[in-house]
Every structure is written in structure tokens, then in C-alpha cells.
C-alpha positions in Angstrom: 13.3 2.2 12.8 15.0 1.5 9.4 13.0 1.7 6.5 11.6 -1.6 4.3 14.0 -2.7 2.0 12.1 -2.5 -0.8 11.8 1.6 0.1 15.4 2.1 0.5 15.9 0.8 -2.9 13.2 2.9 -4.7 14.6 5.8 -2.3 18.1 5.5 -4.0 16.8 5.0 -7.1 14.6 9.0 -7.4 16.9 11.5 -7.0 15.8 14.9 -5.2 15.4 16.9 -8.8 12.7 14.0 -9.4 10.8 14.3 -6.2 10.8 18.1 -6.7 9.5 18.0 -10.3 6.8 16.4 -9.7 6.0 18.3 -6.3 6.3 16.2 -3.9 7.5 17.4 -0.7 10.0 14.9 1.3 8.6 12.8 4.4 11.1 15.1 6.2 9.6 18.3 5.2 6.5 17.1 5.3 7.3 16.0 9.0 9.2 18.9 10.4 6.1 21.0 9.3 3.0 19.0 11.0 5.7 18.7 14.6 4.9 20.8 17.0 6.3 20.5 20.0 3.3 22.3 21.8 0.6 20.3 19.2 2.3 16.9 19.0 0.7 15.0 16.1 1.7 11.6 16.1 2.6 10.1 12.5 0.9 7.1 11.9 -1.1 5.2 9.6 -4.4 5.4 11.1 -6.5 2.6 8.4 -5.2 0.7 5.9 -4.2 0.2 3.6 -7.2 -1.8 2.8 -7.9 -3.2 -0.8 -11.3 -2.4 -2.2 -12.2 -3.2 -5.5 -10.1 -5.3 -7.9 -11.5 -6.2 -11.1 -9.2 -7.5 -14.6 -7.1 -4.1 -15.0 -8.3 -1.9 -11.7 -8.0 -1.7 -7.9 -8.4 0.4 -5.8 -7.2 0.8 -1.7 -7.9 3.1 1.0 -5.6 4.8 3.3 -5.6 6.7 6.3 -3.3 8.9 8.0 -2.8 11.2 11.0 -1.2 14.3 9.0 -2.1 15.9 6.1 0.6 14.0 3.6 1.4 14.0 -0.6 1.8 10.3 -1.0 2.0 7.7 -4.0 0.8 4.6 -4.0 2.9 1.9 -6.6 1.8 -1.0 -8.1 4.6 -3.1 -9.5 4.2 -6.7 -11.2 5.4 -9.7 -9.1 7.9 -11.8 -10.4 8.0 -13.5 -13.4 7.5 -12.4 -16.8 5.3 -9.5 -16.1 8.1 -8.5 -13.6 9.6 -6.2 -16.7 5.8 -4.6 -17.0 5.2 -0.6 -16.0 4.5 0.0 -12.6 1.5 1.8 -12.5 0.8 4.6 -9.7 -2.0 6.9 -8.4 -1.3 10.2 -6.3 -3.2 11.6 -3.3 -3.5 14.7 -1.0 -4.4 12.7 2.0 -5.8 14.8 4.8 -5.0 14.1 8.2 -8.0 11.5 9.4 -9.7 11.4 6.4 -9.7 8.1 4.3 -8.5 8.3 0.7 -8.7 6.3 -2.2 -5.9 5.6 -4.6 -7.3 3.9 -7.7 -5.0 2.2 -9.6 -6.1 1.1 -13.4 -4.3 0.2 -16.3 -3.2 -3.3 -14.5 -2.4 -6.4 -16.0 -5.3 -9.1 -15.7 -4.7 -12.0 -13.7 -1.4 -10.9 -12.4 0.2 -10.3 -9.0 1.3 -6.4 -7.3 3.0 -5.8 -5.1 1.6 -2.4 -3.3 4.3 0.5 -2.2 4.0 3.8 -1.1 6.3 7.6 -2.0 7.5 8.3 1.1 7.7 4.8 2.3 4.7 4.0 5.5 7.7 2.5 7.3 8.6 6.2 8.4 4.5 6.5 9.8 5.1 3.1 11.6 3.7 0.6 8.9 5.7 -2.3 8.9 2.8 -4.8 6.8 3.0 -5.8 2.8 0.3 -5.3 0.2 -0.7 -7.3 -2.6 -3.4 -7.3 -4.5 -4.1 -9.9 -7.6 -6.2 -8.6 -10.2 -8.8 -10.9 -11.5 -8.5 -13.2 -15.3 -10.4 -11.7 -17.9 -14.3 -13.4 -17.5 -13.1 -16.1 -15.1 -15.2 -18.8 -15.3 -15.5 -18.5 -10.9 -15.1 -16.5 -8.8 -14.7 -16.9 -4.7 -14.9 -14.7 -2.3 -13.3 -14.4 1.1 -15.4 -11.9 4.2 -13.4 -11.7 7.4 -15.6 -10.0 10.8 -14.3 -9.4 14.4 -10.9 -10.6 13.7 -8.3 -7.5 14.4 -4.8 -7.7 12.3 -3.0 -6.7 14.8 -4.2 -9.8 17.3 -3.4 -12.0 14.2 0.0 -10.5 14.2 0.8 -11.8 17.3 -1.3 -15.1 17.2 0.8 -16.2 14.1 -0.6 -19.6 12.3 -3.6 -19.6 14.6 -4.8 -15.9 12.5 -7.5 -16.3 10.2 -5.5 -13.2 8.2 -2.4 -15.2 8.4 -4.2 -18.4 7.0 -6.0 -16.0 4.1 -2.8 -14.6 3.3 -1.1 -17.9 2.7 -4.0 -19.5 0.6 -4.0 -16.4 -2.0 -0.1 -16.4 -2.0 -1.0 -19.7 -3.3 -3.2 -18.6 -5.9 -6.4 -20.6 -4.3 -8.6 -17.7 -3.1 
């Protein structure tokens, strides 16, 4: 399985010297270290990610994952204008099956980001985007969208008949 396209580009773009200043251990090491061939572990994103609160310059989204794993999660402006804006990040020592947070602040209100992870989730079998929009400064309304007893993953493979399909189209939008 080849990693998203978006990864491979950040991938080339970090050399090794980066990852290592920062201490980040590579997917690989981090890998060859939880497999055992005696204590199999498989790799895989267990929740999530899952976006929490959002307010004008925050959000915040919870992840899950089967082995204990350094990751970062990226925020980087959508398109337009605010494309040239920082990407802002937050790091976490997930443990294996324990949820984290990763709250992102400093975001730009009423603006679109698109969510990425360091390694990429491709490698733990994630193949889904994030986005998260962060609210105007004091919008005059606000709406709000609850979802119950409908899996993502049946959506997946019902297509236009998934409420989660439909909900992703209406905020791409910019009507949720």
C-alpha cells in the first residue's frame, strides 16, 4: 500500500537530520520495534481521527492507535490566499489503545485545514482525509450537525446513499 500523495510529498520534503532533531523516531523504527513475530500487534488506527472542538483559532481531534507511536498531527490552510499561511502542528506520545488529543490553536478564523499526520496513517491503514473549518469570529449563526448509528465504514461502501458522504459534501460547500 503506497502512501497518500500528500505524505510522500511532505516525506521528501524533511530530511532524516530533521526528523532526528526533533526526536522523532521513523514509522519504520517505530514498527520493527512493536513486531513481534511471537506477539503480533497489528498497526492500525483504532478511532479517529475524530474532530472535537473547533472554535475561531482552535481545534482539537482525537486519535487512536494500536502501538505506542510519536506522531504529529498538521494543520495546513486550504487553498486560496491563506494557502501561504504557517501550518500549525501539535505532537503526541500516543499509547497503544489509548485515545489522544492533539489540540491545535493558533488557527486562522473562518478558514479551511486540511488535517495530516508525521509518519503518514497511510502506513497504519488510514486511507480517509480530514478537514476541519474553524468557525468566523462571533458568527452571527451557528448550525450544528449530530450523526448516531451510522458506521463510516458502511458509508464508505454505500457511496451517495451515506449520511457522512452527504455531510461531507454540504460543508465542502461551506453550508454546514
Amino acid at each position: 500500500m503506497g502512501a497518500c500523495p500528500s505524505c510522500e510529498t511532505r516525506s521528501q520534503e524533511r530530511s532524516q537530520e530533521q526528523v532526528a532533531k526533533v526526536g522523532v523516531k521513523t514509522l519504520q523504527d517505530e514498527l520493527e520495534q512493536t513486531f513481534d513475530a511471537d506477539t503480533a500487534v497489528a498497526q492500525e488506527v483504532l478511532c479517529g481521527p475524530v474532530v472535537g472542538e473547533v472554535t475561531d483559532t482552535t481545534a482539537n481531534i482525537l486519535l487512536e492507535v494500536s502501538i505506542d507511536l510519536r506522531l504529529r498531527c498538521e494543520a495546513s490552510p486550504s487553498g486560496g490566499p491563506q494557502a501561504a499561511k504557517k501550518v500549525v502542528s501539535d505532537y503526541l506520545d500516543l499509547k497503544a489503545k489509548i485515545p489522544g488529543v492533539f489540540r491545535l490553536a493558533g488557527l486562522q478564523p473562518g478558514t479551511t485545514y486540511v488535517i495530516s499526520w508525521v509518519p503518514c496513517l497511510s502506513v497504519l491503514g488510514f486511507e480517509g482525509r480530514c478537514v476541519v473549518r474553524t468557525l468566523q469570529t462571533n458568527p452571527a449563526r451557528l448550525r450544528l450537525v449530530a450523526l448516531s448509528c451510522n458506521r463510516l465504514s458502511e458509508g464508505r461502501r454505500l457511496g451517495a446513499q451515506s449520511l457522512w458522504n452527504q455531510l461531507a459534501e454540504r460543508c465542502a460547500a461551506g453550508t454546514c
